[in-house]
Structure formats: structure tokens, C-alpha cells
FIDRENMI-458808 format. One record per residue (C-alpha): residue in three letters; x, y, z. Coordinates in steps of 0.05 Angstrom, whole numbers, padded with zeros to 5 digits, always signed. Layout:
alaXYZ;...
//
This chain:
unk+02046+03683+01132;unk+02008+03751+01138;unk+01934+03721+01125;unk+01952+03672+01178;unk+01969+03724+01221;unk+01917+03768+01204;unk+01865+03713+01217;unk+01888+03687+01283;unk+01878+03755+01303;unk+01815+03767+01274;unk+01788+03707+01325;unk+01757+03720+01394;unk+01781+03709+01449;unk+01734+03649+01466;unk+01748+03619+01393;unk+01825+03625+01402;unk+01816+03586+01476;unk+01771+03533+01435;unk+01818+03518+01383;unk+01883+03511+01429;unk+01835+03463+01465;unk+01812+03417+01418;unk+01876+03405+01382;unk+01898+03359+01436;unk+01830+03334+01458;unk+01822+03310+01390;unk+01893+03279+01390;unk+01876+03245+01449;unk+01806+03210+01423;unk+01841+03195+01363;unk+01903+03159+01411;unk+01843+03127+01448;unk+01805+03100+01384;unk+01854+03069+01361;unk+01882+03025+01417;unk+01814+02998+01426;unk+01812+02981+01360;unk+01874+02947+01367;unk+01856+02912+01432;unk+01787+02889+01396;unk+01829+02864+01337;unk+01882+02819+01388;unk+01831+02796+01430;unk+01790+02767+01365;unk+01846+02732+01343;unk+01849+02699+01417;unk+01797+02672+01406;unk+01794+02654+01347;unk+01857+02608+01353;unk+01819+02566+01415;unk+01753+02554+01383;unk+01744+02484+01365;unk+01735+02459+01299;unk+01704+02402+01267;unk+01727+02378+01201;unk+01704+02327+01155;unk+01758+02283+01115;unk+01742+02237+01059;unk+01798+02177+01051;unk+01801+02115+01005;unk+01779+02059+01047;unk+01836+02027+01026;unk+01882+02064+01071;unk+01844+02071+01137;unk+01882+02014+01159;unk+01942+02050+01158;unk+01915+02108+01188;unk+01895+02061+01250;unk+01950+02028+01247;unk+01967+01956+01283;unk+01916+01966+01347;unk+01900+02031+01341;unk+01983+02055+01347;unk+01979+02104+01283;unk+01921+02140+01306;unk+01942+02145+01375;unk+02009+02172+01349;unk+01967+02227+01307;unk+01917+02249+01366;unk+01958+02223+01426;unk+01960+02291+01457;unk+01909+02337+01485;unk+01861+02283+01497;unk+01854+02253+01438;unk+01816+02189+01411;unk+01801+02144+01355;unk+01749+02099+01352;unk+01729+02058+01291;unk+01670+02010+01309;unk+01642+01968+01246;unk+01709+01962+01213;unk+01745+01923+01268;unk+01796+01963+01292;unk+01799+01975+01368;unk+01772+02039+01407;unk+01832+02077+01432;unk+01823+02132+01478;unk+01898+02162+01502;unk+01874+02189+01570;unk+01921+02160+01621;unk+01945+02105+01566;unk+01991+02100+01510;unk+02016+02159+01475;unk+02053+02179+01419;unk+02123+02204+01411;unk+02139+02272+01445;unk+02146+02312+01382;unk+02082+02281+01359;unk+02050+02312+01427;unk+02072+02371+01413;unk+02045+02377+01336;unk+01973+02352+01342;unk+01926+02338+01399;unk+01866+02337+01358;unk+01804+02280+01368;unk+01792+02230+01304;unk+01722+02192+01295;unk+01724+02144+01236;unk+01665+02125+01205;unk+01626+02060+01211;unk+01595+02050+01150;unk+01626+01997+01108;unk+01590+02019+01041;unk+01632+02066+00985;unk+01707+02075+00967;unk+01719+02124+01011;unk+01717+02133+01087;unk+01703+02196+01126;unk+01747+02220+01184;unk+01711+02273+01235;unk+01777+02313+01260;unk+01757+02358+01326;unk+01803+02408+01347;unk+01834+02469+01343;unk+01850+02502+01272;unk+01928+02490+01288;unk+01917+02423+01304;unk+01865+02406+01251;unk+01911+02422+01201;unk+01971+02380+01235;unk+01922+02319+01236;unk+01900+02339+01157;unk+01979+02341+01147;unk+01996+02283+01171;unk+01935+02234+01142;unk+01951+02261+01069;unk+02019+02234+01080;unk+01996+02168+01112;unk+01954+02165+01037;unk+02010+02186+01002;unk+02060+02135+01027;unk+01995+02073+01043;unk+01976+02075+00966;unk+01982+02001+00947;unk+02021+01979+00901;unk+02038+01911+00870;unk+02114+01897+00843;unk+02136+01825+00809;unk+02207+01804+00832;unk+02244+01749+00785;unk+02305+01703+00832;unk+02335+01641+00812;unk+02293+01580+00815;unk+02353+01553+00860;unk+02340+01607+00918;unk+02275+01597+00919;unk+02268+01533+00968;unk+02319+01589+01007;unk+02271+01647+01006;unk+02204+01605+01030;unk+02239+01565+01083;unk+02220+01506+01115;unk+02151+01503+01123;unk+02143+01575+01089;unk+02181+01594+01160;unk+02225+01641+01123;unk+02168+01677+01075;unk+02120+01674+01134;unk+02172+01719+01182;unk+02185+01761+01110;unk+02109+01777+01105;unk+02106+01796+01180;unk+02177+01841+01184;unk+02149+01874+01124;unk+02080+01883+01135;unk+02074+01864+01044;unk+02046+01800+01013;unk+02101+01750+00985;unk+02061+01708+00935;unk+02104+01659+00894;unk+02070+01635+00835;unk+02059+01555+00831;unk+02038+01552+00754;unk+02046+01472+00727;unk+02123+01474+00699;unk+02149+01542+00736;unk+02193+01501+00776;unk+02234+01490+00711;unk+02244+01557+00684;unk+02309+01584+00712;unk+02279+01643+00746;unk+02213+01647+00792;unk+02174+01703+00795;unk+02151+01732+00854;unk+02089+01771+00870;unk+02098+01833+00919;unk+02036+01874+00947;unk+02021+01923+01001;unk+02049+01993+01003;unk+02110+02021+00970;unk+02144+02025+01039;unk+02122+01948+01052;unk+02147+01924+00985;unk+02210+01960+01001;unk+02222+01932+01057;unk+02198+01858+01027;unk+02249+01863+00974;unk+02315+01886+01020;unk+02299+01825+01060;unk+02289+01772+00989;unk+02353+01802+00962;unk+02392+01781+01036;unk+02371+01708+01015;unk+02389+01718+00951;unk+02464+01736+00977;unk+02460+01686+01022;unk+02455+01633+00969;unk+02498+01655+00928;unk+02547+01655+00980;unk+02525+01577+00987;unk+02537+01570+00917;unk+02601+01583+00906;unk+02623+01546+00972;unk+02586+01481+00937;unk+02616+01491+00870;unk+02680+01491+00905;unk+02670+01434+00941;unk+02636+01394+00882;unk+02708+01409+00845;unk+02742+01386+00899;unk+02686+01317+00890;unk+02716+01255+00854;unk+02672+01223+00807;unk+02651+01152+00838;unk+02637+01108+00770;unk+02672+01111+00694;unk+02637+01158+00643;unk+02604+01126+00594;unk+02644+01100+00527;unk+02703+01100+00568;unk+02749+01067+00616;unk+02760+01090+00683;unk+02825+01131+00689;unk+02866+01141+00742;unk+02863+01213+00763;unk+02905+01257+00812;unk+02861+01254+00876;unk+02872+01301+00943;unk+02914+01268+01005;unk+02954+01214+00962;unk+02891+01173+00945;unk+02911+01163+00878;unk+02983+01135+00906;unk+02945+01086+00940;unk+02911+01049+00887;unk+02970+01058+00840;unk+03005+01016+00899;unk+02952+00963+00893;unk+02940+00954+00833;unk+02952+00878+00819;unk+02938+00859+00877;unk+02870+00814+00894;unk+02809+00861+00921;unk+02811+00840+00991;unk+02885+00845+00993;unk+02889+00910+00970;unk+02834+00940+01014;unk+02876+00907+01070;unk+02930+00951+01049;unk+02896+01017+01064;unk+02893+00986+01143;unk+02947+01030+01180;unk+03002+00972+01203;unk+03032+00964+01273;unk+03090+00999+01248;unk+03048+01058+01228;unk+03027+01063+01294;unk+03088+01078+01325;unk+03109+01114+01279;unk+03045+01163+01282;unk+03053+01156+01361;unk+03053+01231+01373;unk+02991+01253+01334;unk+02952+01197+01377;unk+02937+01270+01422;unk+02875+01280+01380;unk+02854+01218+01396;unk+02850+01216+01467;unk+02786+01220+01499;unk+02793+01292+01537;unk+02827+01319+01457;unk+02768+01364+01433;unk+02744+01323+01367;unk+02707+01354+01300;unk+02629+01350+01314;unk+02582+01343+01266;unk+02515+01372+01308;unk+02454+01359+01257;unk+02376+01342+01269;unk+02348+01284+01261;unk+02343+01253+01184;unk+02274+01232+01192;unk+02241+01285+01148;unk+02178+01287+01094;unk+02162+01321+01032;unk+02109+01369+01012;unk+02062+01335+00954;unk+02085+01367+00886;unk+02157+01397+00919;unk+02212+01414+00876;unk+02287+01392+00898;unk+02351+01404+00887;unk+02397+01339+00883;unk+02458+01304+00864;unk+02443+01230+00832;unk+02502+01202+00865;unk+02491+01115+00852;unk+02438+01085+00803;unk+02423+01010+00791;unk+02371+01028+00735;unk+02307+01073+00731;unk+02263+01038+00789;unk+02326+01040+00834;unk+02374+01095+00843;unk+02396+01145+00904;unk+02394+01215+00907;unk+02429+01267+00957;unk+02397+01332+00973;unk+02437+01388+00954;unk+02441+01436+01012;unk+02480+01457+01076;unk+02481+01375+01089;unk+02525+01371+01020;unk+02585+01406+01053;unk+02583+01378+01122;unk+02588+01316+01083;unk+02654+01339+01046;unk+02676+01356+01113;unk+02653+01290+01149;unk+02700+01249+01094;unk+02764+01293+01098;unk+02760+01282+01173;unk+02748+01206+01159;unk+02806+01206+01106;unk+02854+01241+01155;unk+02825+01195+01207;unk+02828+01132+01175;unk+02893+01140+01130;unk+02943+01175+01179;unk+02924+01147+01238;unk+02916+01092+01274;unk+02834+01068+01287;unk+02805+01064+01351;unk+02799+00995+01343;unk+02791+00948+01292;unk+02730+00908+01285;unk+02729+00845+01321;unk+02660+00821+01304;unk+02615+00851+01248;unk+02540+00832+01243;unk+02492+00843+01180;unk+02458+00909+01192;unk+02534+00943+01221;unk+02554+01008+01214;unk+02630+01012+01194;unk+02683+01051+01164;unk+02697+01021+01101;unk+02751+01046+01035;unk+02722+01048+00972;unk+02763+01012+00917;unk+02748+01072+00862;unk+02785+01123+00908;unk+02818+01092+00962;unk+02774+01141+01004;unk+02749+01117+01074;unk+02662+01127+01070;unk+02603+01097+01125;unk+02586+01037+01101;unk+02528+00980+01125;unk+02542+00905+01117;unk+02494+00874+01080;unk+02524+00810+01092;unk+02575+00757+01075;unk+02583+00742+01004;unk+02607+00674+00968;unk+02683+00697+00964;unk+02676+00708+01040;unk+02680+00772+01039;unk+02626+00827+01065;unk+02578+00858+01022;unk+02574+00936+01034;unk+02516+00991+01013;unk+02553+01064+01022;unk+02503+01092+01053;unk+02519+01171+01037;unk+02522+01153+00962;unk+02484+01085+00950;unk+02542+01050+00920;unk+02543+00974+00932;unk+02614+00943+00942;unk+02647+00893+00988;unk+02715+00886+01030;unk+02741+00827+01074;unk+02730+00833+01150;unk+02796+00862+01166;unk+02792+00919+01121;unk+02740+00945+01163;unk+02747+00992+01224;unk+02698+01012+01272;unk+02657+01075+01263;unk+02679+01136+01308;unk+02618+01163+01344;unk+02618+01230+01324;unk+02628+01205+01249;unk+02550+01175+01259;unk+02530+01248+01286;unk+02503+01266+01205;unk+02446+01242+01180;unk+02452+01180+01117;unk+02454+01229+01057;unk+02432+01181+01005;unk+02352+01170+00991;unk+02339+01109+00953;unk+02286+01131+00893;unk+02255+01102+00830;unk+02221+01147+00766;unk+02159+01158+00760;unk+02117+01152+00701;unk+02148+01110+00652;unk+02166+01035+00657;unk+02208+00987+00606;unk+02190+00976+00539;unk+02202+00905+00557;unk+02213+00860+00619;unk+02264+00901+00647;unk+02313+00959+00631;unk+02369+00945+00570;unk+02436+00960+00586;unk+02428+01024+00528;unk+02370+01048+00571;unk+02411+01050+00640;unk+02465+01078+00606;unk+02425+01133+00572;unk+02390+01142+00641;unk+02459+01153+00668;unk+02479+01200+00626;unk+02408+01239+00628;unk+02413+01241+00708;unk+02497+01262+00705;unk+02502+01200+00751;unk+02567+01217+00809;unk+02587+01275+00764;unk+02553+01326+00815;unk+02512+01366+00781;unk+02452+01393+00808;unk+02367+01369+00780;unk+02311+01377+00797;unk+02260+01328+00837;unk+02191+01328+00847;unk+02160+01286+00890;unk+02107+01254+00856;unk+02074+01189+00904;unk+02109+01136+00949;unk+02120+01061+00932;unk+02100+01014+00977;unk+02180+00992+00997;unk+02192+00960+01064;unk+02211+00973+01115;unk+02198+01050+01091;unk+02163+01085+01034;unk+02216+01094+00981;unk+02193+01169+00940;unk+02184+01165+00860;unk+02202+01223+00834;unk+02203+01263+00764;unk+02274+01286+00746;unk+02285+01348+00712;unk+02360+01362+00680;unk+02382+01414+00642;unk+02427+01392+00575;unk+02447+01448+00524;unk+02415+01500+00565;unk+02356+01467+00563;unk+02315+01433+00616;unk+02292+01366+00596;unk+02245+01316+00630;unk+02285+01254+00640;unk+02228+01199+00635;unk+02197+01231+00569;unk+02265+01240+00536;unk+02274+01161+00559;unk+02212+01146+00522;unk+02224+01187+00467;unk+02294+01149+00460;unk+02255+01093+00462;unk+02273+01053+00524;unk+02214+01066+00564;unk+02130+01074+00554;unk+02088+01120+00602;unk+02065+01078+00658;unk+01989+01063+00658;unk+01944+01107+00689;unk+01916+01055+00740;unk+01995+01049+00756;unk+02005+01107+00801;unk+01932+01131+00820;unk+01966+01176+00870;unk+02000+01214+00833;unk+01949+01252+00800;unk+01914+01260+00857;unk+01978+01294+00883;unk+01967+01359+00836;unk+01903+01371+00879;unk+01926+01356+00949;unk+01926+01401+00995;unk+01999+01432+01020;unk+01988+01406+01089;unk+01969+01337+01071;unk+02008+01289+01105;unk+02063+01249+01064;unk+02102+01187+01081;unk+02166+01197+01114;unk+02237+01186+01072;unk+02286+01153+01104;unk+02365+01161+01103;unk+02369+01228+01090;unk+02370+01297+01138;unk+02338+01366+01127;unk+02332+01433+01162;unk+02402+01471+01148;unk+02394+01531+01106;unk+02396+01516+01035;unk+02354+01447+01048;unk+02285+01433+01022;unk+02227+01459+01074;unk+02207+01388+01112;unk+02170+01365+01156;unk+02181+01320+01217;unk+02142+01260+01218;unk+02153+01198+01266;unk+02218+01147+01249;unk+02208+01083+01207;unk+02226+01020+01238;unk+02291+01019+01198;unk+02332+01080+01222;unk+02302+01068+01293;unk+02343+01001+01295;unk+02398+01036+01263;
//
């Protein structure tokens, strides 16, 4: 502390001033050198942070049409704001430029505003994005394209459903698939290899991005719930189904039926055909007594309607159905019924003919019936009321009848007929008359042992479900009657039921020159047009896709 003394004091006068002097003064450039430097340093990073930048990105050119998106709406979403623009010339997509038009989202404003320029050239696997902007934006645009890739990487996914839902999933027409493909933005390809349709599952081909597939699958498995809803509403009602001919090896049985039917032929039985059929015919005395429920029959009573499309409908060559075989006179002649939506409204049409028919009085009964008629008619294996056509009057003097929702053949006198209610006529005739194709008798015609095995092949009236292709159209007037393969499945196992009738020996494969159309069917196109097939409706969900084609003769007179 001395020396210190003793050398401040040892300083002149002058040197003393200097020193208290330059202290501060030095403080003070010091201060002043270093808020430039800071000024310098803030006003850098200004500037910086508004210079615009160009960047070069390198995409697979697989993805740029995500990155545009569907006209342009993904890239106007990415550089909506701040003047942005995308333009893509030589690969098709549209030139958007977001001055005074569309823009994206508001929190997409807010992130980017940067300009996009995709390359033209087609050549190479990979596509070059020129992103203007500023460095904040740049890397929002960067951002947001490397998740476009990420989530736009395709991707291909095979989906197995039930052969049964299949017909569900494409629609009618491929209506169904086609709105699938579009909601989704993914490819729905189902495989149509010879002899998929019998496998018990289908396999489905999915494609586009993971998000697309996603999206394709939530919308197959909501047809897939739908049907099985369907299924276990048609299993019920198939229970609820009384078989309509004996098994075979056995005598018909009386069996407990719904609504008293079986009460009714136990009544009868004895008595002459006609006379029993008469018997079913509410009497005068039933009338009165029934008096009070005549309400629903007044003409202001709201009655059950059965609203349906027209049954004029075709088939797409080489389509697979679902049916019932519900009547067969042999191989060349049987009827089939589709097995869809149409298959319940049925069961519903005869309860409300049954309750109709049995517990109340008819409209009127029929005072004059002419070939060609539409009637209500019983059926003597049930005592169940059913639409019927008159054929005609038969040597006993009684009518002849065809069933026309089954394809049973019967007859009843006059007065056991009643007139048809309207609204009963409002479904479609559910029974298609058919015939095999590709085999033919090993004889003149079909033995009894081949009908019966044919019968028992095809689970005649026991309602349960084959398969039908279409495979050509004979020439039947006064309409095209379809010859189909049948497909059944016996022991788990799906048989073909013309080869297993030739390989029981009761049929031979019919000659080439026999059905010429038919192999030309495998090649033609899925547009071609097909005959029409009468006496049967389509278009409920559930149904076979068909087409509308133009009535034959037949159902117009009917």
C-alpha cells in the first residue's frame, strides 16, 4: 500500500491529470465498441432471416401425386400463403397459383408461404421440387413433403372375405367397389382366377397408400357386417321355411308347421283333392264371425307394401350366384330362386298371404279364371296360400297351376281359388326356370335314379344355398331360359353337380358343337350384352349385380 502511494506521488502533475482522464475515456470506447458490435450482430441476423432461399428437393416420382394432390389442393395447402404456387407442366397436373384464389387452412397460412416448382421431365425415379422462400418457410415446406412421402409410400395388402359377401362388396354393376375405390382413393382388385368362385374365401387385392388401404379396408369390413347381419336374418327365416317335396327314400311326414297349417291337412286328409282345397276357402260363417278384423281390409286401412323394382334383370357372362333350387322336373328343367334381400320379402309376402287368406275373408272370390291368371292358390303339401298362374283346365276339371315363386306344378278346382290382392303382385316372380349345362343323358332321357341323385346333389326345397354360374342361354320361348353350372358343397367339400352326375353315371359331357357359346363366354367381355331372365327381381342389397335390359313379351302380358 506504501509503493502505491509512493508511486502516485512520484507522478507529475500532467501524468496524474492523464491517468484520471483516460480511465473513463477508455470505459466509454470500450461501452461504445461493444454496442456496435451488438447492433452489427442483430441487424445481420435481420437479414439474414428475410433473404430468400432456393432449395432443391429430390422425391420418388411415385409420390408427386400426392404432393399435388387432386387439382393441385395439396400443394396449394403447402404454399397457400405468402404468394405461393405450384405448377407441374409435363406431368399433368394443373398450374395453381393462390393469388386471390383458393387457399389453404389458416394454420397452414401461418406455417409456410413458400413457392414450389415441380419438375417437367418425365425421365428417372425421382422428381425434383425447387422450394423458394424464406429459411423458416423452406424448412416448413421440407417438413411437410417428407411427411407427405412418409405417409404416400405405396403399399399393396391382400384381404381374404367370404365368397358369399363378395357379390355384397362389388355391387351391382361394381357400383359398390367403384364408390369404395373413389371414398378411398386405393385400388380394390378382386381376383377372377378359373374356380375362385368355389373356394370359400376370395381374396382381395388392396393398393395405394397405407392411409388409402386403411381407409379401403374399414369400408370392405362394413359390408362384411352387413352380410352377416343378412345372414343370420336368412338362416332364420330358412328355419322358419317348410320343405315343399318328400326327401328321398322316404315318405312324406306330417310335420308341425307355423299358423295351424299342419291342423289343416290333418283335417283333410281323406278327403278328395279338390274337396279338401275347398276346405281351406273361409265359409260364410267365417265371415261373420271374423266381421271385426274386416278394418284392415277396407280400402282407406293402411295395407303391407311390398315396393320392389322391376324383375326384368340380366346376368353378367361367367357370374357366380347364390340360390335356393326350390322345384326340379329333371336336369334340363328346374327353377332356381336368388338368394338375397328378395328371399325375405318373400317370407314376408306369404305370412301376409297366410294371415290373409286363412283368417279372413278374400276380397272376392274368383268368378271367372282364364289360362294365363294370376291367383291365390293353397298348396296341398302345406296348406299354405302361394301366387299361382293357371295353366289351364285339366281332364278331372280341375285347373292346372305353376307356383310361380317356387316352380312347383299343382292343380285345385275353380272355387278354391281367390283373387290376387294387388299389393300381393307388388314382388317380382322369384322362381327362374333353368336347365344344366354341360352334360346330357346317357340315354334318351333322364332315369328316375338320375333325377333323384340330381335332387339330392342340388338339396332340392331343403333351402340351402349353391352356387350358379351362368354359362349361355337356350333358345326357350317366349324368353331365354339361362343354363347354368351348379356348384354344392357336400362334406365340406364343393362339388360340381354335372361332373359328379357323370361320374355317377347318369349323364355324358355334352358335345362341344352343343353349346358353342359357352366357351366363348370365358372370353367375353364384362359388358357384353346377355339375354334377359325372366320371373325373377334383382337390385336389393345382398342380390347379384344386374343389369336392366328391356321386358320379354311374357312378363309384359303378365
Amino acid at each position: 500500500m506504501a509503493a502505491a502511494r509512493g508511486y502516485w506521488s512520484s507522478l507529475l502533475p500532467l501524468q496524474k491529470a492523464a491517468v484520471v482522464l483516460g480511465v473513463p475515456a477508455g470505459t466509454a470506447v470500450l461501452y461504445i465498441l461493444y454496442r456496435r458490435y451488438r447492433e452489427s450482430r442483430e441487424e445481420r441476423q435481420t437479414f439474414v432471416g428475410d433473404e430468400e432461399l432456393e432449395v432443391e428437393m429430390r422425391v420418388p416420382r411415385a409420390v408427386v401425386k400426392s404432393i399435388i394432390g387432386r387439382r393441385g389442393a395439396t400443394i396449394k395447402k403447402v404454399s397457400g400463403a405468402g404468394g405461393g404456387r405450384g405448377r407441374l407442366s409435363s406431368l399433368g397436373a394443373p398450374v395453381n397459383n393462390s393469388r386471390g384464389g383458393e387457399r389453404g387452412p389458416p394454420q397452414l397460412r401461418q406455417e409456410t408461404g413458400a413457392r414450389i416448382d415441380v419438375e417437367g421431365e418425365e425421365e428417372g425415379e425421382e422428381a425434383a421440387l425447387l422450394i423458394s422462400g424464406s429459411p423458416v418457410q423452406v424448412c416448413q415446406v421440407k417438413a411437410a413433403i417428407h411427411q407427405i412421402v412418409a405417409e404416400s409410400t405405396p403399399v399393396s395388402e391382400q384381404l381374404c372375405v367370404p365368397q358369399r359377401a363378395v357379390s355384397r362388396i362389388i355391387g351391382r354393376g361394381g357400383e359398390t367397389v367403384r364408390g369404395i375405390c373413389r371414398s378411398s382413393g386405393a385400388r380394390v382388385l378382386c381376383e377372377r382366377e378359373a374356380g375362385a368362385s368355389l373356394c370359400p374365401v376370395r381374396a382381395i387385392q388392396l393398393s395405394g397408400t397405407r392411409k388409402e388401404v386403411e381407409a379401403a379396408k374399414k369400408l370392405i369390413m362394413e359390408k362384411l357386417m352387413e352380410d352377416n347381419v343378412f345372414r343370420r336374418e336368412l338362416a332364420q327365416a330358412a328355419v322358419a321355411r317348410c320343405q315343399r317335396k318328400a326327401l328321398l327314400g322316404s315318405r312324406w311326414e306330417p310335420e308341425p308347421l307355423p299358423n295351424g297349417a299342419l291342423e289343416h291337412r290333418q283335417e283333410h286328409e281323406g278327403l278328395p283333392w279338390g274337396e279338401g282345397l275347398l276346405s281351406l276357402v273361409p265359409s260364410e260363417e267365417t265371415v261373420e264371425q271374423e266381421a271385426e278384423s274386416e278394418e284392415l281390409e277396407e280400402p282407406g286401412a293402411p295395407m303391407p307394401k311390398f315396393e320392389v323394382p322391376s324383375p326384368d334383370f340380366a346376368f353378367d357372362a361367367d357370374e357366380h350366384l347364390e340360390v335356393y333350387i326350390s322345384a326340379a322336373e329333371s336336369p334340363d328343367r328346374f327353377w332356381m330362386q336368388l338368394v338375397g334381400q328378395r328371399s325375405l320379402q318373400l317370407d314376408k309376402l306369404m305370412a301376409e298371404m297366410r294371415q290373409y287368406y286363412q283368417h279372413h275373408s278374400p276380397a272376392a272370390l274368383l268368378s271367372d279364371v282364364q289360362p294365363g291368371d294370376i291367383v291365390a292358390a293353397p298348396f296341398a303339401a302345406d296348406g299354405n296360400w302361394y301366387r299361382a298362374r293357371v295353366l289351364g283346365p285339366q281332364d278331372n276339371g280341375n285347373l292346372g297351376l305353376h307356383y310361380v315363386d317356387f316352380g312347383d306344378g299343382g292343380e285345385a278346382p275353380r272355387q278354391a281359388l281367390c283373387a290376387l290382392r294387388s299389393d300381393f303382385l307388388s314382388l317380382p316372380f322369384q322362381a327362374v326356370e333353368c336347365g344344366l349345362a354341360g352334360v346330357v343323358p346317357t340315354g334318351a332321357g333322364w332315369e328316375p335314379a338320375a333325377l333323384d341323385a340330381f335332387a339330392q346333389l342340388t338339396h332340392c326345397a331343403t333351402w340351402e344355398p349353391l352356387l350358379a354360374r351362368i354359362a349361355s342361354y337356350g333358345p326357350t320361348a317366349p324368353c331365354p331360359r339361362p343354363r347354368v353350372r351348379l356348384f354344392a358343397v357336400h362334406g365340406g367339400v364343393s362339388l360340381d353337380v354335372g361332373t359328379e352326375l357323370v361320374r355317377l353315371g347318369h349323364a355324358v359331357p355334352r358335345p362341344c358343337h352343343g353349346e358353342p357359346e359357352e366357351e366363348e363366354e370365358e372370353e367375353a367381355p364384362q359388358d357384353a350384352p346377355v339375354p334377359p331372365v325372366a320371373a325373377a327381381g334383382a337390385g336389393e342389397p345382398g342380390d347379384p349385380p344386374p343389369a336392366p335390359v328391356p321386358p320379354c313379351p311374357a312378363q309384359a302380358a303378365a
